[in-house]
Residue frames relative to the residue before (quaternion, step in Angstrom):
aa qw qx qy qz dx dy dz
X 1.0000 0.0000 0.0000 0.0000 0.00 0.00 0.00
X 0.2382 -0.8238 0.4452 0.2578 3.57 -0.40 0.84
X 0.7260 -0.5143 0.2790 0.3613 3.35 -1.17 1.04
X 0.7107 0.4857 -0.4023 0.3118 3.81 0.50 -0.76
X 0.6260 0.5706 -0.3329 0.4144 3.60 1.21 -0.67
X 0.4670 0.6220 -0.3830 0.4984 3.88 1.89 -0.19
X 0.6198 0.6139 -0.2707 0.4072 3.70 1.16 -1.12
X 0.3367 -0.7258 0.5836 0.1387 4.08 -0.46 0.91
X 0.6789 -0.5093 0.4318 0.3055 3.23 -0.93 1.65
X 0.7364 -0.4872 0.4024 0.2418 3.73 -1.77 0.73
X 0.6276 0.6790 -0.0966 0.3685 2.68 1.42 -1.84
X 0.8447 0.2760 -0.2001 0.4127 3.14 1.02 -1.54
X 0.3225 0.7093 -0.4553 0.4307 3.53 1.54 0.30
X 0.4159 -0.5765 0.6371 0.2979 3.46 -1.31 1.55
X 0.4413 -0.7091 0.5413 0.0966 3.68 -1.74 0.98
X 0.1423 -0.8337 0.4795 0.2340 3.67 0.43 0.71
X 0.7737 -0.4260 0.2008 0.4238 3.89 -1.13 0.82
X 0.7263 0.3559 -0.2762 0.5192 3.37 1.03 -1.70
X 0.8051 0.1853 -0.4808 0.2937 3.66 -0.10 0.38
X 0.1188 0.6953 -0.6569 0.2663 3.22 0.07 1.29
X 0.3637 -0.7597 0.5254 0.1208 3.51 -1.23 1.12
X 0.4837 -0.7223 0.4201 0.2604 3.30 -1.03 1.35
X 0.0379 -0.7547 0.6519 -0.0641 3.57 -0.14 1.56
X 0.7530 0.5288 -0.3309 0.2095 3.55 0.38 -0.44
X 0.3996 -0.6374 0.3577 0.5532 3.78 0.27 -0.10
X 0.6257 0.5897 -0.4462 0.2484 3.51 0.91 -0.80
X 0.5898 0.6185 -0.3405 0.3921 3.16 1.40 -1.25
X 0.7413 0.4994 -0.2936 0.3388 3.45 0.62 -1.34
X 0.5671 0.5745 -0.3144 0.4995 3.81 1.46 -0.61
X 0.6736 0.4709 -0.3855 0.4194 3.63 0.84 -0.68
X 0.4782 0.6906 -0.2244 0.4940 3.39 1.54 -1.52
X 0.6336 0.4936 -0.4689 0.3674 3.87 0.24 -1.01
X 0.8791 0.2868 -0.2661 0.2721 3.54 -0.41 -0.73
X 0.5495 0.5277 -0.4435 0.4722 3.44 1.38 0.38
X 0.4277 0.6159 -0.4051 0.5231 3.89 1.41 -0.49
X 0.7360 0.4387 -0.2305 0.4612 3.49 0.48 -1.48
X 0.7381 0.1472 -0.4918 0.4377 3.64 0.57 -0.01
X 0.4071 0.6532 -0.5771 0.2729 3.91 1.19 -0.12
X 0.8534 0.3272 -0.1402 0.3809 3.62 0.56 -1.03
X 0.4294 0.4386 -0.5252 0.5894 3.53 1.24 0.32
X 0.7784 -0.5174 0.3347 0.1198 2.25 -2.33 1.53
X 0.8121 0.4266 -0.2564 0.3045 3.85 1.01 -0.79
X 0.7870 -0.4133 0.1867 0.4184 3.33 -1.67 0.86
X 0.4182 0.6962 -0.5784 0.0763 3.53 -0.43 1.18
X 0.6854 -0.4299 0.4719 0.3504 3.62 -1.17 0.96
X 0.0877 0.7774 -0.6044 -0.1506 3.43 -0.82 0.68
X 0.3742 0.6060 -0.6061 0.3540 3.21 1.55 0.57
X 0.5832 0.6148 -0.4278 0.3145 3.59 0.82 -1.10
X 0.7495 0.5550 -0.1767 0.3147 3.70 0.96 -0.94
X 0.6908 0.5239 -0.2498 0.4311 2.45 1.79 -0.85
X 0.4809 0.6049 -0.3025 0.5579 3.38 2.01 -0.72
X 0.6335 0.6452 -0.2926 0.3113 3.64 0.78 -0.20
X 0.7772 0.4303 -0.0588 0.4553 2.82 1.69 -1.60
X 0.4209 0.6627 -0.3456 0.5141 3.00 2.02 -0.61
X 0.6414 0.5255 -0.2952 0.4747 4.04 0.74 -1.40
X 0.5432 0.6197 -0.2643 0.5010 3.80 1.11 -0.78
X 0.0860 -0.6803 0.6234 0.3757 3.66 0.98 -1.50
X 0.4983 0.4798 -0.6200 0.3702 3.65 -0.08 0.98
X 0.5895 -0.5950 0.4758 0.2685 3.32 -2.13 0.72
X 0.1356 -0.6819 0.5439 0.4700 3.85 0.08 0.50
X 0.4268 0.6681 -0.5320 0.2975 4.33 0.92 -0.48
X 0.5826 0.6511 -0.3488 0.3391 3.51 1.02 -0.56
X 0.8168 0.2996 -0.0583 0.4895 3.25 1.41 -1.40
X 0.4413 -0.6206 0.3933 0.5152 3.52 1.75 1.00
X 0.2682 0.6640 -0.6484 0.2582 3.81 0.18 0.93
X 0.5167 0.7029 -0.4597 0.1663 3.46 0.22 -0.37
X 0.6698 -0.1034 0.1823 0.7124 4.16 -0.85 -0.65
């Protein structure tokens, strides 16, 4: 039996706070100016952003923040 079919559906995985998706608008307005420095060209920590968005309860995976 191959190992992925042992793994429980996304769905049925408890969701911890910080990956919660930014459905609300409020979230996404608060969210706007960290994106804007994630993707401008200058030296910024995206651990710092990412520690930011986590404090927010959003996924930074949402906004291709990851490595």
């Amino acid at each position: 039996m191959p190992i992925a079919s042992i793994k429980p559906k996304l769905s049925q995985l408890p969701t911890p706070r910080y990956k919660r998706i930014a459905k609300r608008d409020s979230d996404k307005e608060e969210i706007k100016p960290l994106l804007e420095l994630a993707k401008s060209k200058e030296n910024v920590n995206k651990r710092v952003i990412k520690k930011m968005m986590k404090k927010r309860g959003i996924a930074p995976k949402v906004f291709g923040l990851t490595k």
